[in-house]
Structure formats: structure tokens, C-alpha cells
N, C-alpha and C positions, 0 to 999 in steps of 0.2 A: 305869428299866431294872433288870431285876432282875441280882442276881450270881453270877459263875458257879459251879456246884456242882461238889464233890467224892464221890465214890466211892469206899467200903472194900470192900476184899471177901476173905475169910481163909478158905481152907481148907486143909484136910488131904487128901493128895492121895498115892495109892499110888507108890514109887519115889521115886530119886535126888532128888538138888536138880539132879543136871547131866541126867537122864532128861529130867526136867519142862523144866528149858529146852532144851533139844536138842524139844521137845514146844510152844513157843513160835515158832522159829526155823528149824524142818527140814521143807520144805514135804512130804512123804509125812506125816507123823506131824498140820501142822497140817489137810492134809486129813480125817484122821478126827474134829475134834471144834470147829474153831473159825467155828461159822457157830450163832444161837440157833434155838434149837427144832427143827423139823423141815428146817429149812436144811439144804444141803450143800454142802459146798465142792467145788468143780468145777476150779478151779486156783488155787494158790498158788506163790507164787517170793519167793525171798527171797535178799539179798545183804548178810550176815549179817557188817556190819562197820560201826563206826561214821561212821555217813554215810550207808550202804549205806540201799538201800529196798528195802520189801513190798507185796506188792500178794495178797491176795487176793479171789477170785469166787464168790459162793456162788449157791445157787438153791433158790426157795422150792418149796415141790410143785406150786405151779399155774404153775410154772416165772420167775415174777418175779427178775431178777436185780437183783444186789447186789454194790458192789464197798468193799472197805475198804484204804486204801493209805497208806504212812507213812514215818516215814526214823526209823533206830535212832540214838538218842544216845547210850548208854552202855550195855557189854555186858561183863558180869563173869562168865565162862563159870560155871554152877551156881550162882552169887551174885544177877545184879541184871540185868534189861533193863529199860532207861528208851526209847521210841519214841514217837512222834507217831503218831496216829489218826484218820483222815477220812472218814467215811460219804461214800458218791455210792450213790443207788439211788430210788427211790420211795417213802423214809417219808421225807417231809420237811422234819420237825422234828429230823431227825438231820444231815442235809446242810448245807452248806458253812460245818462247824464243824471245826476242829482242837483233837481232844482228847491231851492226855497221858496215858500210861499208863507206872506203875511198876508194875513186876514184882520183888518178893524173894522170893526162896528159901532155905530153912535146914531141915534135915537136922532131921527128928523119930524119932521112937520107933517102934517096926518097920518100920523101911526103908520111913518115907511122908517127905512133904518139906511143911513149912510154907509155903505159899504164899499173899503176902501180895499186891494187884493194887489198886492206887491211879489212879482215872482221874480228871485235873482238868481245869478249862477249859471245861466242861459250860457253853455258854452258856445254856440255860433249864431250868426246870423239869420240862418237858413231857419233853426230851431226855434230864434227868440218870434219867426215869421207866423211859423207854423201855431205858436200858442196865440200870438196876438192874433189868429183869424180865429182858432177854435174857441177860446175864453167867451168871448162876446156872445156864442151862440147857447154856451152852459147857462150863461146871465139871466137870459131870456129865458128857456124855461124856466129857472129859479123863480125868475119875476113872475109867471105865468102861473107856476105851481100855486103863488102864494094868492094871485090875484084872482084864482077862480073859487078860492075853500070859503065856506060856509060858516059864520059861528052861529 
């Protein structure tokens, strides 16, 4: 049996440390950017308290739906969100695994936020693949969302 993998993944990301998590955690905000590629999220709800769960429903363009649902363990408002992570959908090399994801945030140089995103638990190969292509492109919109808003 092989063991389970970890995932880094570092970027620099426009706005707060507390923007970016209120952008993890505020279903309006994770509808615009947390479903990979050309996915969209179609509903997300969240009850943004340690204990508290998430559930969001994303949809592919040929309409294939996808649901990712999880319970927050630790929530350090612009600091740190620690949450469990469960694919249900039709890739199912991703399905009925529970992964962890850390979340840090820390305040960088022109008002961008260091954002550091740690997923463990990856019970295969195949699986830890599948997040390491789709992560990068959740990223991207996030960065996008943040880098076209207006104050």
C-alpha cells in the first residue's frame, strides 16, 4: 500500500491576509473561484466555526456535477484555517478519501497576502496528481477575483 501524500502549494495572492480568508470561508466570494478549471460553483454554504461544515457544488460545462464537503478544525480569522476535505463526484480516484488542508496567511509587500495551502492524507498517487493539476487553476482565479475589484 503505498503512503499517503502531501501537497505544498505557495502563492502570492492580491489583498489582506483577512480578504483571502474571508475568500476561503464566505460563500459569495468562494463562488467565484473555488471549483478547478473550467468548473463553477453553483452553491456553497458555510458555517464558519470550529466544528462548523462546508459543503460546496460545483459544475463541469458539460454539466457533470461535483460536490466537496468538510468540517473546519481551526480558524484563526487572517491567520490560519485548518478543515477536512472529501471529494463525492465522478473522478473516482478522488472519492471517499478525507484529505486535510492547511491554510496560512501572512501579510506580504504591496498589500498581496502570502498564502501558504498544505493538503495531507492523499491516499494515492493518482489522487495527490489529480489535486496538484486542479489546485493551481482554483489559485488563479482567486488571484484574479482579487486583482480586478475596485475600492
Amino acid at each position: 500500500m503505498n503512503a499517503p501524500a502531501n501537497l505544498v502549494f505557495k502563492r502570492l495572492i492580491p489583498g489582506s491576509p483577512e480578504e483571502i480568508f474571508e475568500a476561503w470561508t464566505q460563500p459569495e466570494l468562494m463562488r467565484q473561484w473555488l471549483a478547478p478549471g473550467d468548473n463553477k460553483v453553483i452553491d456553497a454554504r458555510t458555517d464558519v466555526r470550529v466544528g462548523g461544515r462546508f459543503h460546496i457544488h460545483s459544475t463541469a460545462p458539460d454539466g457533470t456535477l461535483h460536490a466537496i464537503d468538510g468540517t473546519y478544525r481551526e480558524l484563526e480569522s487572517g491567520r490560519r484555517i485548518v478543515m477536512t476535505w472529501s471529494y463525492s463526484g465522478p473522478v473516482e480516484l478522488l472519492c471517499e478519501m478525507e484529505t486535510l488542508l492547511e491554510i496560512d496567511f501572512m501579510a506580504a509587500p504591496g498589500g498581496r497576502t502570502a498564502m501558504t495551502v498544505v493538503q495531507t492524507r492523499i491516499a494515492t498517487p493518482e489522487a495527490a496528481h489529480g489535486y496538484r493539476e486542479g489546485w493551481p487553476t482554483c489559485f488563479e482565479k482567486l488571484e484574479r477575483s482579487f486583482g480586478v475589484r475596485t475600492q
